[in-house]
C-alpha positions as CSV (number, residue, x, y, z in Angstrom):
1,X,0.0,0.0,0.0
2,X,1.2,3.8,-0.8
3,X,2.3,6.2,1.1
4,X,-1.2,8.0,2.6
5,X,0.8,11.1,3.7
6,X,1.9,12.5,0.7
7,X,0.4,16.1,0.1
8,X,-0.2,18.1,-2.3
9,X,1.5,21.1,-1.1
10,X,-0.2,24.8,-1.9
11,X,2.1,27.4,-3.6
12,X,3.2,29.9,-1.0
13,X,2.3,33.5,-1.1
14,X,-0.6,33.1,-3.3
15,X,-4.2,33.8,-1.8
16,X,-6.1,30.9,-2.8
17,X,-5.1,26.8,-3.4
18,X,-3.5,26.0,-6.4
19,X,-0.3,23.4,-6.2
20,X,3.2,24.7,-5.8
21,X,5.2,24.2,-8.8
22,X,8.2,22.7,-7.6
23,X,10.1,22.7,-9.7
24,X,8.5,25.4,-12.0
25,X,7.7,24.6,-15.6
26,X,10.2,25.5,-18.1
27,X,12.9,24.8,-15.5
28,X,15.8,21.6,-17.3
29,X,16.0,18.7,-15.6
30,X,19.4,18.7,-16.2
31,X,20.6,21.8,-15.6
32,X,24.6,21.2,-16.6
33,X,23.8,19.7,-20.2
34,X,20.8,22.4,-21.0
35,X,21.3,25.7,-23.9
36,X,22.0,28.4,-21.9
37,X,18.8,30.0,-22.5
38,X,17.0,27.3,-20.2
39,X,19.7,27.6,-17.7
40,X,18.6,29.8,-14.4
41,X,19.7,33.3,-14.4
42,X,20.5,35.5,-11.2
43,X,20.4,38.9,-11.0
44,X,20.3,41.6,-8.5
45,X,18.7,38.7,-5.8
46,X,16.0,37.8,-8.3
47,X,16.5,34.2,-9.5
48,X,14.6,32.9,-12.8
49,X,14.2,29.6,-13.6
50,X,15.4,30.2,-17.5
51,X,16.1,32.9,-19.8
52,X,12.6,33.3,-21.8
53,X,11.6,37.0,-20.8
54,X,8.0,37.8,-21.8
55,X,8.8,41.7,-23.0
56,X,6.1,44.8,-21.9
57,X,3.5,44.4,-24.8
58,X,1.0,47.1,-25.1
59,X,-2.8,45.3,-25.8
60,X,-4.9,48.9,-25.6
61,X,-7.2,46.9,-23.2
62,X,-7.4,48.8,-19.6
63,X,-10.2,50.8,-18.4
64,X,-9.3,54.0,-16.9
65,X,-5.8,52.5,-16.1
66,X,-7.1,49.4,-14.7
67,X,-6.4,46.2,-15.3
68,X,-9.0,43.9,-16.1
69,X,-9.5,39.9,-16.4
70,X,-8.2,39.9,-20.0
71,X,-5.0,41.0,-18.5
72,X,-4.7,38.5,-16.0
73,X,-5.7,35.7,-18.5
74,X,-3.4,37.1,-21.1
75,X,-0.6,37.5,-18.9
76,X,-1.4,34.3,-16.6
77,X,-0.6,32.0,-19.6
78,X,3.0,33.3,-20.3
79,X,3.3,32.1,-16.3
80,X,1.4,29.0,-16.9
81,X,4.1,27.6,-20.2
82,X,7.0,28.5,-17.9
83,X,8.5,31.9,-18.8
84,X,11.1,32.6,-16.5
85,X,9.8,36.3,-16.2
86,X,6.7,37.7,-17.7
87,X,5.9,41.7,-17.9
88,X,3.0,43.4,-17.8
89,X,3.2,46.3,-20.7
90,X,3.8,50.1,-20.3
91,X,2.3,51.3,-17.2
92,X,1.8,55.4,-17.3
93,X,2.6,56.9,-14.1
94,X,-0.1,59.6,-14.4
95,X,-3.2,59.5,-16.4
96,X,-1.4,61.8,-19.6
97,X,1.5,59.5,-19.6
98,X,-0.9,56.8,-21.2
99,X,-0.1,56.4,-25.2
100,X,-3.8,55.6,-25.7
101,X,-6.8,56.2,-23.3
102,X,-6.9,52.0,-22.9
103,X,-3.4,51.7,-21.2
104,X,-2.6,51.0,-17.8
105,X,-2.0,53.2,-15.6
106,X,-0.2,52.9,-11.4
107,X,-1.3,56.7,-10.6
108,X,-3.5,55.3,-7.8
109,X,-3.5,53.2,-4.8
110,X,-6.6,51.5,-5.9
111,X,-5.1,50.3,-9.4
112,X,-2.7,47.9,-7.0
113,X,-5.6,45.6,-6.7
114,X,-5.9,44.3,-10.2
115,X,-2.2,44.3,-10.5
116,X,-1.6,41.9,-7.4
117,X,-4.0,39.6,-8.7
118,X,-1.3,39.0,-11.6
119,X,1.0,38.9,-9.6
120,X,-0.4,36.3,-7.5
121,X,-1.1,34.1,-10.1
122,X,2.2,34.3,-11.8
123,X,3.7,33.5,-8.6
124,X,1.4,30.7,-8.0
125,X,3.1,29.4,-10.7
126,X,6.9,29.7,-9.2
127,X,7.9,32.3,-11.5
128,X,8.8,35.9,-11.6
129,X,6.6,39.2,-11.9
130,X,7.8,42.3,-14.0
131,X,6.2,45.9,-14.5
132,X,7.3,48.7,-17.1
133,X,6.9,51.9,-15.8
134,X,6.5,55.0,-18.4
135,X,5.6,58.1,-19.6
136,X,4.7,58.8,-23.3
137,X,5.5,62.2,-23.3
138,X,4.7,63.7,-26.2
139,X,3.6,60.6,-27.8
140,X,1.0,60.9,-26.2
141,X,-3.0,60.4,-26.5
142,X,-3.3,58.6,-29.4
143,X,-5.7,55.8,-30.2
144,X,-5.0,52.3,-30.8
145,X,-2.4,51.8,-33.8
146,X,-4.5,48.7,-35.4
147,X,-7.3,52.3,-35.7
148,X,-4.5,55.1,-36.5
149,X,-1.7,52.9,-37.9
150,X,1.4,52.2,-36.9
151,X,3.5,55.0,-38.1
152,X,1.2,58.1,-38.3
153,X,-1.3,57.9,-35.6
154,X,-4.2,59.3,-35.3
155,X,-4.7,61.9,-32.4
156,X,-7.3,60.8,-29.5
157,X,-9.7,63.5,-29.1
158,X,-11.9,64.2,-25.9
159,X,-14.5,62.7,-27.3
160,X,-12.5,59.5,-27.2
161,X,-11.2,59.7,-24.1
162,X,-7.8,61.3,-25.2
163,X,-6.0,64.8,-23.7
164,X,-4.6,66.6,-26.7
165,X,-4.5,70.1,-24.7
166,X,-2.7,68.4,-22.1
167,X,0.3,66.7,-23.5
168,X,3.8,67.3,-21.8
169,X,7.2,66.8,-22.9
170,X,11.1,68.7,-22.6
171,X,10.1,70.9,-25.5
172,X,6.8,72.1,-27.4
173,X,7.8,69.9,-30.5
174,X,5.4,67.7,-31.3
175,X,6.5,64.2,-32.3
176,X,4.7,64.2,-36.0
177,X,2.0,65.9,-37.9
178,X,-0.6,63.5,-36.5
179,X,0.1,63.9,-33.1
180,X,-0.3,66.8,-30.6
181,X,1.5,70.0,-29.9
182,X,3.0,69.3,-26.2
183,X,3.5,71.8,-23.5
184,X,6.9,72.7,-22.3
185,X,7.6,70.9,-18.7
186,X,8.4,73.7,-16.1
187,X,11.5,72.6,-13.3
188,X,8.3,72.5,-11.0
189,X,6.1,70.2,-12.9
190,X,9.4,67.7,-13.5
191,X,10.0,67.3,-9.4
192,X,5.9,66.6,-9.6
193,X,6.7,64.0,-12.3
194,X,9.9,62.7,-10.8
195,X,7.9,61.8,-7.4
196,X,5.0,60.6,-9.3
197,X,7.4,58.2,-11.1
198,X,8.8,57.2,-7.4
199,X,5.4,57.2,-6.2
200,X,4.6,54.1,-9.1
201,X,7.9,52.4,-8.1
202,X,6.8,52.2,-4.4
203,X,3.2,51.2,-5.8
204,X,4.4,48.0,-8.3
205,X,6.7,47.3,-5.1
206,X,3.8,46.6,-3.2
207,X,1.7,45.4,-5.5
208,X,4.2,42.3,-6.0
209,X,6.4,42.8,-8.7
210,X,9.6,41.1,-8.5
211,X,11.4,43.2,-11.3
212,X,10.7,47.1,-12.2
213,X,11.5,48.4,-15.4
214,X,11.8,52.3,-16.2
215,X,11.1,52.7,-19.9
216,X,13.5,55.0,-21.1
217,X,13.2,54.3,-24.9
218,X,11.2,54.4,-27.8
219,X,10.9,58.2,-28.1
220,X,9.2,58.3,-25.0
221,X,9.0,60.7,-22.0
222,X,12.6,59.9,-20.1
223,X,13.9,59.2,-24.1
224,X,12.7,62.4,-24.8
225,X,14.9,64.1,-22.3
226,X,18.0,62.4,-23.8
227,X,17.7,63.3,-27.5
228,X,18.8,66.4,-29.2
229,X,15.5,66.0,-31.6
230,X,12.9,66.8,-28.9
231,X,14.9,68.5,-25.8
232,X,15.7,71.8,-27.0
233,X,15.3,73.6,-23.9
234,X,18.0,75.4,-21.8
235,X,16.3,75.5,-18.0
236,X,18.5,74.2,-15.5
237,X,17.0,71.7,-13.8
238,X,19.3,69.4,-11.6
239,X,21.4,70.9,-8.8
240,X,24.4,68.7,-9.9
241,X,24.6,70.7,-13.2
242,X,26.6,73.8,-13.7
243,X,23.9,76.9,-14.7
244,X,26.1,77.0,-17.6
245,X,25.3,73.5,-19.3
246,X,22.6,73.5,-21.9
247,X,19.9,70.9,-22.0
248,X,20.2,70.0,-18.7
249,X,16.9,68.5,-18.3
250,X,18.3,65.3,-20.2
251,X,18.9,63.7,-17.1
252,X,15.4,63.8,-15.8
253,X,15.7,60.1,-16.0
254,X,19.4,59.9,-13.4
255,X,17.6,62.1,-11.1
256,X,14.8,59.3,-10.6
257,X,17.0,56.5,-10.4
258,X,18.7,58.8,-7.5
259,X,15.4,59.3,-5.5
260,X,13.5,55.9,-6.2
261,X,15.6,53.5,-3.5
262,X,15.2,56.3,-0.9
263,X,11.5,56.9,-1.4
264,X,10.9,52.9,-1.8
265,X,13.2,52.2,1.8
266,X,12.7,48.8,3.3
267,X,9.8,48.2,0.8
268,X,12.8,47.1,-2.0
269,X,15.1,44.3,-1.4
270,X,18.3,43.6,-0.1
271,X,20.8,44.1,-2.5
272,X,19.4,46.8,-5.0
273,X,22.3,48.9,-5.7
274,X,20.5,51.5,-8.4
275,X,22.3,54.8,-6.4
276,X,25.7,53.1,-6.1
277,X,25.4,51.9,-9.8
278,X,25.1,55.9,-11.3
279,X,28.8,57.1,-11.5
280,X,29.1,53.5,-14.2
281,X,25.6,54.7,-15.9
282,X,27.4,58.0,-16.1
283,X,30.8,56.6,-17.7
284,X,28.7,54.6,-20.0
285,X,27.0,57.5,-21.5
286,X,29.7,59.5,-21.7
287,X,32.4,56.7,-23.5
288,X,29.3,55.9,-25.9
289,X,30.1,59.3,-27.2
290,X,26.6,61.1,-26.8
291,X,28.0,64.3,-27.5
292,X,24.8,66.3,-26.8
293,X,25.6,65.4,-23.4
294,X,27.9,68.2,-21.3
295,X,31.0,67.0,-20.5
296,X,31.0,68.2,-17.1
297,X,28.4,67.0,-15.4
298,X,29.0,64.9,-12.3
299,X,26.5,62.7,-10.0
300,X,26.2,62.0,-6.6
301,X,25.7,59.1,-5.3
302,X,23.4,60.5,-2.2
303,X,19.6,60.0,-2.8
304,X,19.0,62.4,-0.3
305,X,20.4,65.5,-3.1
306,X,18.6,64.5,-5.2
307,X,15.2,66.6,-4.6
């Protein structure tokens, strides 16, 4: 006769029964002879059980910033087929950071709830939570691209949902004909957006996410600051750059990473070395020859100047 006391053990951290997937799916069962890309992969104290990263894909498909059941289906099923780290897409950090009126949005406390339900079930699943934090900038409130296209999208009006009068970026440039004419960002308004961006860390931190990405690409809001083509202004912005260095507001994207750990405290864990790692984000942009950077900036590696 079998063993009658073997159980069928409940994942841990997860708010309802399911069974803990131990080991998780898509992990080798012989990790020395496996392709490196299902080999386990550690970084910054977050171990994932291969290397198949589910990237931030936008779906158009929140309400008011929300996430709905769609999302948790779509994004449960990356969890369930044993992706080592799944993503949930773009993630505005204030209602005109959304691309399109349908994206999701971590500007409130109450949007935490339909996030940690994802996260929940992807951890029910003994695998790893990821969130992209963003701003559009001056790409901005536009409708879905399967509606506007790909390339030239169309503008979201009010009647749509969209903000076209208020649209932000480092200059009033808009991106293309089809999209809206943005309004210049005052030094005041970017330490609003710099907490609200530290405000969203400290949300997706307690909402579950294992891994927090800060989208800095795509011609986006923190790109924005860092290209030549749509930051023309000359304010000084940062304390830690001479009054005599143009464009200064570039680095809106440094001065985050410099706040973030301080505002999250004991909410991130041990081991996150984002402050200590800016003088070798610093080098890097400098030796990759971005000449529209000054020269002569330097950065501190205190959080507490950076305010």
């Amino acid at each position: 006769m079998g063993n009658t006391n073997i159980e069928n053990k409940a994942a841990s951290g997860v708010p309802y029964f399911t069974p803990a997937q131990e080991p998780p799916a898509g992990t080798p069962l012989k990790t020395d002879s496996a392709p490196t890309l299902f080999k386990p992969l550690r970084t910054r104290g977050v171990e994932l059980q291969n290397r198949f990263v589910v990237s931030p894909m936008c779906t158009y498909s929140a309400k008011d910033g929300y996430l709905t059941d769609f999302h948790l289906v779509h994004l449960g099923q990356f969890a369930l087929q044993g992706a080592g780290l799944v993503f949930v897409e773009a993630t505005a950090v204030e209602p005109r950071g959304r691309i399109s009126p349908e994206d999701s949005g971590l500007w409130e406390d109450s949007q935490i709830v339909p996030l940690k339900r994802i996260t929940d079930f992807i951890h029910s699943q003994n695998t790893k939570a990821a969130i992209q934090l963003a701003h559009a900038g001056r790409k901005a409130s536009t409708v879905a691209p399967w509606i506007g296209g790909t390339v030239n999208k169309a503008l979201a009006t009010k009647e749509v949902g969209g903000w076209p009068d208020d649209i932000v970026a480092p200059s009033a440039l808009p991106f293309a004909e089809d999209f809206g004419t943005p309004h210049e960002l005052t030094t005041e308004e970017i330490k609003h957006l710099v907490q609200k961006w530290q405000d969203s860390a400290i949300r997706a931190v307690k909402a579950g996410f294992d891994v927090i990405e800060i989208h800095a690409a795509h011609g986006y809001l923190l790109h924005q600051f860092l290209s030549p083509l749509s930051n023309t202004s000359t304010e000084v912005a940062l304390r830690t750059v001479p009054v005599s260095s143009s464009r200064s507001l570039k680095l809106f994207g440094l001065l985050f990473l410099r706040r973030c750990p301080s505002g999250c405290g004991s909410l991130l864990p041990s081991g996150w070395n984002g402050i200590t790692s800016l003088p070798g984000i610093s080098r890097a942009v400098f030796s990759s020859q971005n000449s529209f950077l000054p020269q002569e900036l330097t950065f501190s590696t205190s959080a507490a100047e950076a305010t």
